[in-house]
RODREN-692214 format. One line per 5 residues: number of its first residue (from 1); their letters; for each residue y, x, z of N, C-alpha, C. Coordinates in steps of 0.02 Angstrom, whole numbers, plus 50000, padded with zeros to 5 digits. Atoms other than C-alpha are relative to their C-alpha. Layout:
N
NUM> A> Y X Z Y X Z Y X Z ~ ...
REM end
This chain:
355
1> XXXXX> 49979 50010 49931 52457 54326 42616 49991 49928 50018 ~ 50048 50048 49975 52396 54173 42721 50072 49952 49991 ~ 49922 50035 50040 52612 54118 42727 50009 49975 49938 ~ 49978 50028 50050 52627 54124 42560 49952 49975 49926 ~ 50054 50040 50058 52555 53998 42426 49984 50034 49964
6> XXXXX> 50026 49996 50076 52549 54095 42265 49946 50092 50013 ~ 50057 49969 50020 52429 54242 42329 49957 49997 50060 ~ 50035 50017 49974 52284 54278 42403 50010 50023 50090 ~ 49995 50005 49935 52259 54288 42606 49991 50075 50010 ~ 50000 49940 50001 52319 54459 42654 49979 50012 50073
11> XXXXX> 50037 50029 49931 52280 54426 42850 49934 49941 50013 ~ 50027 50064 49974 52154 54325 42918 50008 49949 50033 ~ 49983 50053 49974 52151 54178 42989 50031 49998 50065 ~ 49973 49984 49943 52151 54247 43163 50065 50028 50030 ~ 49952 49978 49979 52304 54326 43150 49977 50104 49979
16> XXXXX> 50024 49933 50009 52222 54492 43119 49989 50042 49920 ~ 50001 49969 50068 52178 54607 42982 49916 49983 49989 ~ 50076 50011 50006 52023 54545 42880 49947 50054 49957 ~ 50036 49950 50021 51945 54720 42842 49988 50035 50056 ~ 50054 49978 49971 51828 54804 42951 50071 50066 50042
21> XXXXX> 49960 49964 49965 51948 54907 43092 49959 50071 50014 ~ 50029 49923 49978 51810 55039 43115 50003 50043 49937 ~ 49979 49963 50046 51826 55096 42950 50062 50037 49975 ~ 49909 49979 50027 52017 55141 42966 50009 50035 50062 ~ 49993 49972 49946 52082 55272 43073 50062 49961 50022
26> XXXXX> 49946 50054 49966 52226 55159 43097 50006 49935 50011 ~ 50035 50066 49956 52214 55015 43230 50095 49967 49982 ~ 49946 50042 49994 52347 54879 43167 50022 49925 50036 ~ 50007 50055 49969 52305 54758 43293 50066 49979 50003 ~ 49941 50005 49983 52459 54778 43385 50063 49966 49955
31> XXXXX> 49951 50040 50036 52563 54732 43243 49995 49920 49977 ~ 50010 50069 50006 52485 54584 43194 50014 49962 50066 ~ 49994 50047 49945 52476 54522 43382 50101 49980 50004 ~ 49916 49986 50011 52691 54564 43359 50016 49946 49958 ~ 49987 50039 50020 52685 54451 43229 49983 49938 49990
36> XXXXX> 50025 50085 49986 52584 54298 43253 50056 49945 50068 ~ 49951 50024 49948 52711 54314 43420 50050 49964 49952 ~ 49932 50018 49992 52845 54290 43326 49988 49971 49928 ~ 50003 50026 50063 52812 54189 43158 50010 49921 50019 ~ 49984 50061 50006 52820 54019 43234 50073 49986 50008
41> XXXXX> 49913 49995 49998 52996 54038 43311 50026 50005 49939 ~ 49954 49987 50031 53074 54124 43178 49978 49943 49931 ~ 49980 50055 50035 53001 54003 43043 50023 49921 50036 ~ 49963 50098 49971 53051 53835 43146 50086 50033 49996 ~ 49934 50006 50018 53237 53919 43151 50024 50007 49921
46> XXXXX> 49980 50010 50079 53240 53940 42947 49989 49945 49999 ~ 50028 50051 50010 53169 53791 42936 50063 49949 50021 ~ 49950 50044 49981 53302 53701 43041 50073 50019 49965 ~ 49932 49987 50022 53468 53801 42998 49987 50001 49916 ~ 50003 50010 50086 53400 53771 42799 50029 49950 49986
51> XXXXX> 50007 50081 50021 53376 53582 42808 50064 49987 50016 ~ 49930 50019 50021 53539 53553 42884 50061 50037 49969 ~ 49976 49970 50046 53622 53676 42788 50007 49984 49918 ~ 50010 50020 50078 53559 53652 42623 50008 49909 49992 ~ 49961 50067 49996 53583 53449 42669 50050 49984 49998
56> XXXXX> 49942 50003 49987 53759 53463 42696 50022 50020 49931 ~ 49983 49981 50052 53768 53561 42527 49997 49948 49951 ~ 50030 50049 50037 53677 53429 42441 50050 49915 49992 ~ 49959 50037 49965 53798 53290 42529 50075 50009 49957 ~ 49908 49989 50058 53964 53374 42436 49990 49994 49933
61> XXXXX> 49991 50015 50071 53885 53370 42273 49996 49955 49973 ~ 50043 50073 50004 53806 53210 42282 50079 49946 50010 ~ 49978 50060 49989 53953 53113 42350 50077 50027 49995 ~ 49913 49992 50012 54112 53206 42294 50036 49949 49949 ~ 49973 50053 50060 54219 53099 42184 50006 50028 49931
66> XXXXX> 49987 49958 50051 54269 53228 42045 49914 50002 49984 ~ 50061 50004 50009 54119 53225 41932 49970 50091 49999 ~ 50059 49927 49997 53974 53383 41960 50035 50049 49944 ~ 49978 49957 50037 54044 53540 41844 49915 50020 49978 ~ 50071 49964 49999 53888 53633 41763 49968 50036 50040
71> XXXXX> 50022 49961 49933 53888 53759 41895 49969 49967 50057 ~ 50014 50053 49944 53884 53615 42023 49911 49966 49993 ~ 50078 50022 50030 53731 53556 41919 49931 50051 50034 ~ 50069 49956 49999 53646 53705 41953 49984 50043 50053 ~ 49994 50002 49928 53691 53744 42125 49975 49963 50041
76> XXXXX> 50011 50070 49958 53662 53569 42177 49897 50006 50014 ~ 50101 49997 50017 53460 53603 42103 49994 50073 50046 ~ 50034 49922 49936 53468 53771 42197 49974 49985 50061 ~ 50001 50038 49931 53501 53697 42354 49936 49944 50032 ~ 50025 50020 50007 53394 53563 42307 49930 50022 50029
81> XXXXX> 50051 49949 49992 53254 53688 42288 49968 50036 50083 ~ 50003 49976 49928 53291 53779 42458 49975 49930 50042 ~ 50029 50036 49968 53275 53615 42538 49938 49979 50004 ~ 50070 50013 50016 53121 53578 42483 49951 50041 50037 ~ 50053 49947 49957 53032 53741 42545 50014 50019 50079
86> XXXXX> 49998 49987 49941 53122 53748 42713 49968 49928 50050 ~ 50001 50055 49974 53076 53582 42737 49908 50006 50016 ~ 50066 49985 50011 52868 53652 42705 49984 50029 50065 ~ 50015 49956 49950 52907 53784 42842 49982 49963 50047 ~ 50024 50019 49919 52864 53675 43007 49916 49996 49988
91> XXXXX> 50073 49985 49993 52678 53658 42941 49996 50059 50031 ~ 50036 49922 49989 52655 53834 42944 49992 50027 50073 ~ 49986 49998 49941 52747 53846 43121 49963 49993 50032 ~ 50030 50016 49979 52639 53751 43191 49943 50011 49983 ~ 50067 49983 49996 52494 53799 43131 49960 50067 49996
96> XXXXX> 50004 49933 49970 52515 53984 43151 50011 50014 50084 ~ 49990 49997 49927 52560 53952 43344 49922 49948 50007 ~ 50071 50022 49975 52382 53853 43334 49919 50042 49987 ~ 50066 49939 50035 52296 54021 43270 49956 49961 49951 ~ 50015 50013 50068 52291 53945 43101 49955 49943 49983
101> XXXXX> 50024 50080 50014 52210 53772 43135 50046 49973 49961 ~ 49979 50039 50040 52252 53671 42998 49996 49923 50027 ~ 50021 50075 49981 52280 53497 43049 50045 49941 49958 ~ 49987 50046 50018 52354 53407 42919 49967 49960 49919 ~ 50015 50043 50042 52249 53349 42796 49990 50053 49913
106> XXXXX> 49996 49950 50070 52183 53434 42630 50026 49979 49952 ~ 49952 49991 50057 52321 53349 42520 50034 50034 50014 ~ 49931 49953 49971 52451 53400 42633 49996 50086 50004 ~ 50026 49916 50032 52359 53589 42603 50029 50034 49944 ~ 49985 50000 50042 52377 53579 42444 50077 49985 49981
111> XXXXX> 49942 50012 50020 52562 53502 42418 50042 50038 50036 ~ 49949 49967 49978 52648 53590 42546 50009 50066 49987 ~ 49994 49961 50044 52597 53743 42469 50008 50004 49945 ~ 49987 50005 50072 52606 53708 42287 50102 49980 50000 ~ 49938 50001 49986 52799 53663 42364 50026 50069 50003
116> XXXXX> 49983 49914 49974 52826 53835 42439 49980 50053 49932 ~ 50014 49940 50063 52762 53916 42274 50058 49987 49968 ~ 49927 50009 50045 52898 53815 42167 50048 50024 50004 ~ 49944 49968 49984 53039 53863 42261 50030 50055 49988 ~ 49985 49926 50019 53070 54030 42212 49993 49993 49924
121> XXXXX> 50008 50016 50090 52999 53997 42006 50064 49963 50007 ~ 49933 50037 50027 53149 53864 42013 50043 50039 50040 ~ 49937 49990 49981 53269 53950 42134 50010 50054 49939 ~ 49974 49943 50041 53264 54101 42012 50018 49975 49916 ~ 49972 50041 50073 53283 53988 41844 50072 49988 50011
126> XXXXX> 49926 50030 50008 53438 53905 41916 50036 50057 50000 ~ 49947 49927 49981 53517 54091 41988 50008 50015 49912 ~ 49985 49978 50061 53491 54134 41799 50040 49957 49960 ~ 49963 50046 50050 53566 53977 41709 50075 49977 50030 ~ 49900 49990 49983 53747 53975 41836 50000 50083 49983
131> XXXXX> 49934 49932 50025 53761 54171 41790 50003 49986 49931 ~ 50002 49999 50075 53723 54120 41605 50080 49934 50007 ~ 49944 50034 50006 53846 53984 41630 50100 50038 50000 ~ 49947 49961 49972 53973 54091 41721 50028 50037 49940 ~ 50010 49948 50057 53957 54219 41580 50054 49960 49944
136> XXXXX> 49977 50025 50053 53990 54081 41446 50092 49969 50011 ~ 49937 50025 49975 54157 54017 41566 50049 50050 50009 ~ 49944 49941 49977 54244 54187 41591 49987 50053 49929 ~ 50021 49958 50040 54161 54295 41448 50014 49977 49912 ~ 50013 50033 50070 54138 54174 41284 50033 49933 49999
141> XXXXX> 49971 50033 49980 54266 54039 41345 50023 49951 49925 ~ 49963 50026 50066 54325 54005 41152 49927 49962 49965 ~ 50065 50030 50061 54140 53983 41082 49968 49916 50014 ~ 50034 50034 49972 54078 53817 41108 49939 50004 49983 ~ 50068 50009 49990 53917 53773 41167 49965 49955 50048
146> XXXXX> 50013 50059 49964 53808 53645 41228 49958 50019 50070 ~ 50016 49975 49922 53757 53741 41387 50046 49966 50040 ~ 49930 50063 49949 53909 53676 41455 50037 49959 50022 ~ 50006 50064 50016 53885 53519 41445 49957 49986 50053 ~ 50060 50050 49939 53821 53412 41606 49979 49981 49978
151> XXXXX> 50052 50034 50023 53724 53311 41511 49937 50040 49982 ~ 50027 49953 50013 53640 53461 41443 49948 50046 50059 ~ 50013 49954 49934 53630 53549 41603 49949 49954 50040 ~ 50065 50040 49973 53531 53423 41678 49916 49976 49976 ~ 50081 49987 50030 53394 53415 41544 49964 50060 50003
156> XXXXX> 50023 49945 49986 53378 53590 41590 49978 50016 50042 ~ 50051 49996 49936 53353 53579 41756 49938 49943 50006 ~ 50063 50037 49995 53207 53448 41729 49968 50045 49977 ~ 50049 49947 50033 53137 53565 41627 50002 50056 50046 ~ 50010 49942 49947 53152 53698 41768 49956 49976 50030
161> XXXXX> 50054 50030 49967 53052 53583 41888 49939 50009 49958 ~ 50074 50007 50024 52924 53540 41761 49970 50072 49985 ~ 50039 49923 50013 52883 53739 41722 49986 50027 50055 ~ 50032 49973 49931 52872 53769 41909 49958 49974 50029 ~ 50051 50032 49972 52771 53626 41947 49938 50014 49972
166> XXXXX> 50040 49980 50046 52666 53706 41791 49967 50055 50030 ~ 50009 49946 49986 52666 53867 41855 49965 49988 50094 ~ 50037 49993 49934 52603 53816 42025 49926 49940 49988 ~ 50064 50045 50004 52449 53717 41971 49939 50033 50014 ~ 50061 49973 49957 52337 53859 42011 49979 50000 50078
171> XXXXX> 50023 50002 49937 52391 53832 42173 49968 49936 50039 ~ 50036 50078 50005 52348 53652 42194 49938 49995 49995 ~ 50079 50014 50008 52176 53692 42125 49958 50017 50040 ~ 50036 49944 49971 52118 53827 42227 50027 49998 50069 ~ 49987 50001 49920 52204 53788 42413 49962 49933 50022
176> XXXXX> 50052 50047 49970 52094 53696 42513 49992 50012 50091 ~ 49994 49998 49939 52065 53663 42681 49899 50018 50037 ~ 50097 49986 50012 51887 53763 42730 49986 50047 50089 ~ 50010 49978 49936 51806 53833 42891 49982 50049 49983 ~ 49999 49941 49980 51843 54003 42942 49942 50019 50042
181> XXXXX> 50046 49975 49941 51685 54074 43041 50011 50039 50036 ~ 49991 49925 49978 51759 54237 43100 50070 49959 50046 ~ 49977 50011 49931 51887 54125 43181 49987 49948 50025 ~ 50024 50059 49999 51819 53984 43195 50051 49930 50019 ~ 49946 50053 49997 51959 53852 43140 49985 49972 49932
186> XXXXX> 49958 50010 50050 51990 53739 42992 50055 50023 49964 ~ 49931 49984 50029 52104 53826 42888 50020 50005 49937 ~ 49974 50013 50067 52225 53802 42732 49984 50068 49975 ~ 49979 49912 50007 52173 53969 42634 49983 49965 49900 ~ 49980 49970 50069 52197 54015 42444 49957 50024 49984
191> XXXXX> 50073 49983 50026 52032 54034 42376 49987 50014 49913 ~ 50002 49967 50082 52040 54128 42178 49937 50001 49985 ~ 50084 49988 50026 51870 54101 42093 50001 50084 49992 ~ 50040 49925 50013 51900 54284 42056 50039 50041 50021 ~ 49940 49978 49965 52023 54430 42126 50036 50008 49916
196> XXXXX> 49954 49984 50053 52091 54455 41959 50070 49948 49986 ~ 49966 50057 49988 52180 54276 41980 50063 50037 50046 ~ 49941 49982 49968 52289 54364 42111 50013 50032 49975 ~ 49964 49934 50031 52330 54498 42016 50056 49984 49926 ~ 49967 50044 50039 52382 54389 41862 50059 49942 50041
201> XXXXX> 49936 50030 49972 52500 54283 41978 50044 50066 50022 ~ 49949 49967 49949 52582 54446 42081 50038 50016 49908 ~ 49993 49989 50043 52607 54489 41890 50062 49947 49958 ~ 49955 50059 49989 52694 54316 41861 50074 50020 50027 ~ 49960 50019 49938 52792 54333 42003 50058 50069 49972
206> XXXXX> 49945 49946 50014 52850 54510 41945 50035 50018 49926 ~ 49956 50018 50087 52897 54476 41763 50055 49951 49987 ~ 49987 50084 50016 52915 54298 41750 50058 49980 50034 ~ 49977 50015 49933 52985 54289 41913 50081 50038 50019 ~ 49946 49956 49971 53104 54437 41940 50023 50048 49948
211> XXXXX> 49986 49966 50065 53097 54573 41791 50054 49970 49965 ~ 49943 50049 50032 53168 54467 41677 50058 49959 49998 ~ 49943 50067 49982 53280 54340 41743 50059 50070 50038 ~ 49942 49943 49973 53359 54527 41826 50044 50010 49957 ~ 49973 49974 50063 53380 54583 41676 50078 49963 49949
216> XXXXX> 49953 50023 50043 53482 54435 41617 50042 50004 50040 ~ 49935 50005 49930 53579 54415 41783 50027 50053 49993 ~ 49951 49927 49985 53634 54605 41777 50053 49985 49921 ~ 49959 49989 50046 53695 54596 41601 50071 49929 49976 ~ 49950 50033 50003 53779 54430 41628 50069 50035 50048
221> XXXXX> 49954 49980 49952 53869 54490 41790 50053 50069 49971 ~ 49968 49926 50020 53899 54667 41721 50078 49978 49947 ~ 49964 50060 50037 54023 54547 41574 50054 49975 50029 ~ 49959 50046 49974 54078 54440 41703 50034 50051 50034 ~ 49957 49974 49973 54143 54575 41820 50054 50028 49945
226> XXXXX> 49959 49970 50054 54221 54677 41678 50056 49933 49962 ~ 49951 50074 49998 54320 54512 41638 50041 49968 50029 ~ 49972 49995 49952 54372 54493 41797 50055 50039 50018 ~ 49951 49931 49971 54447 54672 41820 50036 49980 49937 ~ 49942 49975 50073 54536 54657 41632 50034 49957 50014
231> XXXXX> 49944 50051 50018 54625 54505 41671 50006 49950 49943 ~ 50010 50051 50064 54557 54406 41529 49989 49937 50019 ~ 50008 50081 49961 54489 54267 41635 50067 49962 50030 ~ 49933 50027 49986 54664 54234 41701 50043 49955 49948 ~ 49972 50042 50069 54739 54192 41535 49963 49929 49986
236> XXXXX> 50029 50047 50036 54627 54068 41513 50010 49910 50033 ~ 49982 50077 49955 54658 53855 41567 49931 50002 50043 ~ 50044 50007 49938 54590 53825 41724 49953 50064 50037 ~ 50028 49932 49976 54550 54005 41758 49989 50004 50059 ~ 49983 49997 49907 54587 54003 41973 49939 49959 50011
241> XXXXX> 50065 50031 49961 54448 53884 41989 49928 50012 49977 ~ 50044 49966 49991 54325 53969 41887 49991 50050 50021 ~ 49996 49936 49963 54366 54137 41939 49971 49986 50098 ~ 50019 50029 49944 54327 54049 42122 49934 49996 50015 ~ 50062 50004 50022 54160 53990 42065 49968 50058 49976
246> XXXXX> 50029 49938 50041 54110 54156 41984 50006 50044 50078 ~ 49987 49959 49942 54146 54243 42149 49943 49972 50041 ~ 50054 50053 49955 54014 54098 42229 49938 50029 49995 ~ 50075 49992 50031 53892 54131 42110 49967 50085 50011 ~ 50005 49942 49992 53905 54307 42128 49962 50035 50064
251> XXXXX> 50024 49981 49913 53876 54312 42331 49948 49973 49994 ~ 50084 50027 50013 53732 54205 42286 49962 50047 49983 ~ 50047 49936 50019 53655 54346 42175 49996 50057 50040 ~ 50019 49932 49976 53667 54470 42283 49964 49988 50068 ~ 50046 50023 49920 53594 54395 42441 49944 49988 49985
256> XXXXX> 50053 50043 50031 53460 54318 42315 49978 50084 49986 ~ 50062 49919 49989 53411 54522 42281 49978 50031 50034 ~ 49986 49963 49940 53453 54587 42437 49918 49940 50023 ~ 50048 50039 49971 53324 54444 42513 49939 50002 49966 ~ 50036 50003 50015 53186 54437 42388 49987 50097 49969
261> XXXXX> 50020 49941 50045 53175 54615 42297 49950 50076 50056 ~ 50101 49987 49985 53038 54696 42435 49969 49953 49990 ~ 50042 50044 50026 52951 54548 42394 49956 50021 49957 ~ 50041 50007 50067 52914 54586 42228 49994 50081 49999 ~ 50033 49927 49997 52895 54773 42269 49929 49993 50019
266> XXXXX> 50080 50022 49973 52750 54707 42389 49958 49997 49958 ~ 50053 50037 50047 52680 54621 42270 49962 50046 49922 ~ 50032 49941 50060 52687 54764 42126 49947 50018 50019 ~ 50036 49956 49944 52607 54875 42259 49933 49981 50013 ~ 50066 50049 49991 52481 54730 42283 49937 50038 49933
271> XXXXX> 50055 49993 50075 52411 54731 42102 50011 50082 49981 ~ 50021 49898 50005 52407 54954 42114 49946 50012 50061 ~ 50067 50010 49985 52296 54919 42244 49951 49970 49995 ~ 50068 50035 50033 52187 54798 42166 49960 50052 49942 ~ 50044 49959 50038 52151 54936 42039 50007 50079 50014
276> XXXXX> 49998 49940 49954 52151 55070 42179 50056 50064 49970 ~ 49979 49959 50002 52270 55165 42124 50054 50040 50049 ~ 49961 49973 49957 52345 55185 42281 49926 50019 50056 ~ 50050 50000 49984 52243 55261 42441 49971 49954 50062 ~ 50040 50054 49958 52107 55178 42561 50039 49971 50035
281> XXXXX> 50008 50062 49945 52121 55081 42715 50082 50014 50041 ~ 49956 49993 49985 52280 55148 42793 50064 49961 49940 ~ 49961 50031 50014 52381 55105 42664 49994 49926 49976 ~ 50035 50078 50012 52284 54932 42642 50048 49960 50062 ~ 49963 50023 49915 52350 54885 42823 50054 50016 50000
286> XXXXX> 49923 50010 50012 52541 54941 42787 50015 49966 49959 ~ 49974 50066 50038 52537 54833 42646 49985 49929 50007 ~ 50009 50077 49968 52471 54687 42726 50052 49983 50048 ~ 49924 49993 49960 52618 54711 42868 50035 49981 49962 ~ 49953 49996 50036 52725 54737 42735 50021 49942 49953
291> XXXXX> 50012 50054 50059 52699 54590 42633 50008 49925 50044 ~ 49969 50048 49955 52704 54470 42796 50075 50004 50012 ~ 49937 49999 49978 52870 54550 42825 50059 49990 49952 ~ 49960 50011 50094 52941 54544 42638 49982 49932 50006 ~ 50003 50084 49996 52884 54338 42645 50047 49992 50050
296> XXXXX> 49929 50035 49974 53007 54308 42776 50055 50034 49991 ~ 49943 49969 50008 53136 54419 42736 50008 49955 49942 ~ 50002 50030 50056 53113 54313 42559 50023 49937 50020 ~ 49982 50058 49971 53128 54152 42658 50051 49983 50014 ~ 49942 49990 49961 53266 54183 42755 50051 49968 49950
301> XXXXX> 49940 49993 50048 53371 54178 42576 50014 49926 50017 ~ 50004 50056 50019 53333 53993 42574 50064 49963 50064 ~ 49929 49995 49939 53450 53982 42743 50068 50020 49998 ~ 49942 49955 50005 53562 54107 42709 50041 49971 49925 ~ 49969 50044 50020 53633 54003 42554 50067 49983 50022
306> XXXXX> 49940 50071 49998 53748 53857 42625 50018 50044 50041 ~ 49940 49983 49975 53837 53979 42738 50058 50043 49920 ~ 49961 49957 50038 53893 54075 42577 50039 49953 49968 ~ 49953 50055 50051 53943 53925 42492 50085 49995 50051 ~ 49955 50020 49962 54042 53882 42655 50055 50074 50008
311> XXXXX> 49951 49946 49989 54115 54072 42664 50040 50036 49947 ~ 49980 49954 50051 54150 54116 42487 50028 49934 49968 ~ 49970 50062 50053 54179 53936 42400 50063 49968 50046 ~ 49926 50030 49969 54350 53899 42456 49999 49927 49957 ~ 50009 50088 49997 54351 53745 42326 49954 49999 49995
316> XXXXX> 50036 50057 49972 54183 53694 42386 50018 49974 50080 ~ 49982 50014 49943 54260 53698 42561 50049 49940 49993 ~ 49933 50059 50024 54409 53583 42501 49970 49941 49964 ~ 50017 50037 49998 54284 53485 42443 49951 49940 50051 ~ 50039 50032 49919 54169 53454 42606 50073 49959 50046
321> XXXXX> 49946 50062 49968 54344 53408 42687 49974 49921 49989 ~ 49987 50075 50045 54378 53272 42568 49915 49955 50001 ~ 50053 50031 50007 54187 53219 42566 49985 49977 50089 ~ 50000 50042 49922 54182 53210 42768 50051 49985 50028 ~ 49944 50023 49983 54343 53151 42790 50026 50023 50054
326> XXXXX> 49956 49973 49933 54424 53277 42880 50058 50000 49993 ~ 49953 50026 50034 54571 53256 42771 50014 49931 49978 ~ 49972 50079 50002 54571 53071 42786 50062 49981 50055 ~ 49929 50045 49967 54731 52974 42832 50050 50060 50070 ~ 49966 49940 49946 54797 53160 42887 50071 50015 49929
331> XXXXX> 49949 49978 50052 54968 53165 42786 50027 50071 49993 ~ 49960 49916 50022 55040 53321 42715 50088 50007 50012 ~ 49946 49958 49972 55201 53399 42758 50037 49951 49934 ~ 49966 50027 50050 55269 53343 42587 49994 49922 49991 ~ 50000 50080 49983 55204 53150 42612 50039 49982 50048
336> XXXXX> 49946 50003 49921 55305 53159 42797 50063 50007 49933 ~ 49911 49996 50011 55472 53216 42711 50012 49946 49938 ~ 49994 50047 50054 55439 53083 42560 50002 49933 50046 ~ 49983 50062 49966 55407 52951 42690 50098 50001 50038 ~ 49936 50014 49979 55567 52995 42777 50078 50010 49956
341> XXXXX> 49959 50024 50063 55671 53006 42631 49997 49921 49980 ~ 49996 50085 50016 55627 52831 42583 50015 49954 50079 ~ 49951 50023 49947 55671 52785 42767 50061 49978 49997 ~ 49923 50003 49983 55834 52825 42761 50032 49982 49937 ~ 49950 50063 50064 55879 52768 42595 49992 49939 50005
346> XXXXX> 50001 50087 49984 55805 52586 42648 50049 50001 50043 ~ 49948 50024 49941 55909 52616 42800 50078 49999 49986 ~ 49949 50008 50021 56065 52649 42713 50023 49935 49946 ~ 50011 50078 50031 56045 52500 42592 50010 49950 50036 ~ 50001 50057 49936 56009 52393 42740 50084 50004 50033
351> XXXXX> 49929 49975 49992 56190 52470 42791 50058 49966 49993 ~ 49942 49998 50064 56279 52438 42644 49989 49918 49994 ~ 49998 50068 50013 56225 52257 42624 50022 49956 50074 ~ 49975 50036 49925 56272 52223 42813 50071 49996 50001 ~ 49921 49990 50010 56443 52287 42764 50046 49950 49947
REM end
């Protein structure tokens, strides 16, 4: 799809479908014209409600006083992550409302997609290493281990970056900025020396990517809830504020399946039609639809984030206070009756020595 970096251009440039319309008894103009309408809008509003969203997130972890927890570590890189790719979306905006003129330059081709590929390889590393954390905080609480260890946790997430920046180097090689004849524009497209290249990334995307890392997320969660319901996590010091956090991480995973998992159906679907095992041209043209509409439904997650933090993290909310000082020089009920206690005992003193 032409949106998204890591395969190949499932539309054309024009906005249209790039296989021969007389050969298909079904005319999908209409839909494409539906969505070229509406792809710049709706990416410029992800794009905006991300950046300051996921900024604001970034802002509490960065400048709270209490030092980062592991979770925080790996939240903070989530967020991180999201920002990064919502921050990619205004190219696209704009250059899908210019019927796919490219006008910024064939690094900026290259990096702002090799960005938009990462995001997802690292958002789905970190989703896996806070439920593995979670797991080890409510589940295995007695064992130590150096997972749970900030210092630790942070050599991990470098090493997340560097395997995504790894994993997107095909795209770096092969996006380029080249003239379209059929529409006649400059445009950023995704050029695979061979189609098998896409078929080995959707493959990526659905192992590497999602398979796996499911696999661990279900069997951490499955643990963590069952932990939850027994009442074991309670017993434990400082239980209320991971039990808090585990509830965070939780609304995270499920918005993070709920948002990406047609994605990676698409994309199965993709590589069963690369070796036809699905049939002709009709269903060629619902999965090209389908695959524009699974990329932003996928996007979206990157938005949908920092409200969950803000609706489910009660203490990350108690920490945004304290970080934008909405709780500055606002005394508490119990500071008032301590100040006026010490009032009136100065004032009776003062009293007693007048007497």
């Amino acid at each position: 799809m032409l949106l998204n970096a890591s395969d190949l251009p499932g539309p054309g440039v024009d906005g249209g479908p790039h296989w021969d319309l007389d050969e298909c008894s079904f005319n999908a103009t209409v839909a494409w014209l539906w969505l070229s309408a509406l792809q710049p809008a709706y990416l410029a509003l992800v794009s905006v409600v991300g950046v300051v969203g996921n900024g604001l997130v970034l802002c509490v972890f960065l400048l709270q006083r209490k030092p980062c927890t592991v979770a925080d570590i790996y939240l903070g890189n989530l967020a991180a992550a999201d920002l990064v790719m919502v921050s990619c979306l205004p190219f696209w905006a704009v250059t899908i409302a210019r019927r796919y003129l490219w006008l910024f330059g064939q690094v900026m081709c290259k990096l702002v997609n090799a960005a938009i590929s990462m995001n997802y390889l690292c958002s789905v590393m970190f989703l896996v290493l806070v439920s593995v954390d979670r797991y080890l905080a409510l589940v295995k609480p007695m064992s130590p281990n150096r997972l749970r260890r900030a210092a630790w946790a942070k050599r991990i997430c470098l090493a997340v970056w560097l395997q995504g920046l790894l994993l997107s180097v095909p795209v770096l090689l092969f996006r380029s900025v080249q003239f379209v004849e059929d529409a006649g524009v400059e445009a950023c497209v995704l050029n695979y020396p061979h189609p098998a290249w896409s078929v080995q990334r959707n493959l990526t995307v659905n192992v590497l990517g999602f398979a796996l890392p499911v696999l661990v997320v279900s069997y951490c969660s499955w643990h963590i809830v069952g932990a939850l319901r027994e009442g074991r996590a309670w017993r434990l010091p400082g239980a209320r504020a991971e039990t808090r956090s585990t509830h965070l991480v939780l609304g995270v995973l499920a918005v993070f399946l709920l948002c990406w998992t047609p994605h990676q159906v698409v994309c199965f679907l993709d590589t069963l039609d690369y070796f036809q095992v699905t049939p002709g041209c009709l269903w060629g043209e619902v999965l090209d639809v389908s695959r524009q509409l699974s990329t932003y439904l996928a996007y979206s997650n990157s938005s949908l984030n920092p409200f969950l933090f803000v609706i489910m993290g009660k203490h990350f909310r108690r920490r945004a206070r304290e970080v934008f000082g909405f709780t500055k020089n606002r005394p508490s009920w119990r500071d008032v009756n301590s100040l006026t206690v010490s009032w009136t005992a100065g004032k009776r003193i003062n009293e007693t020595r007048c007497i």
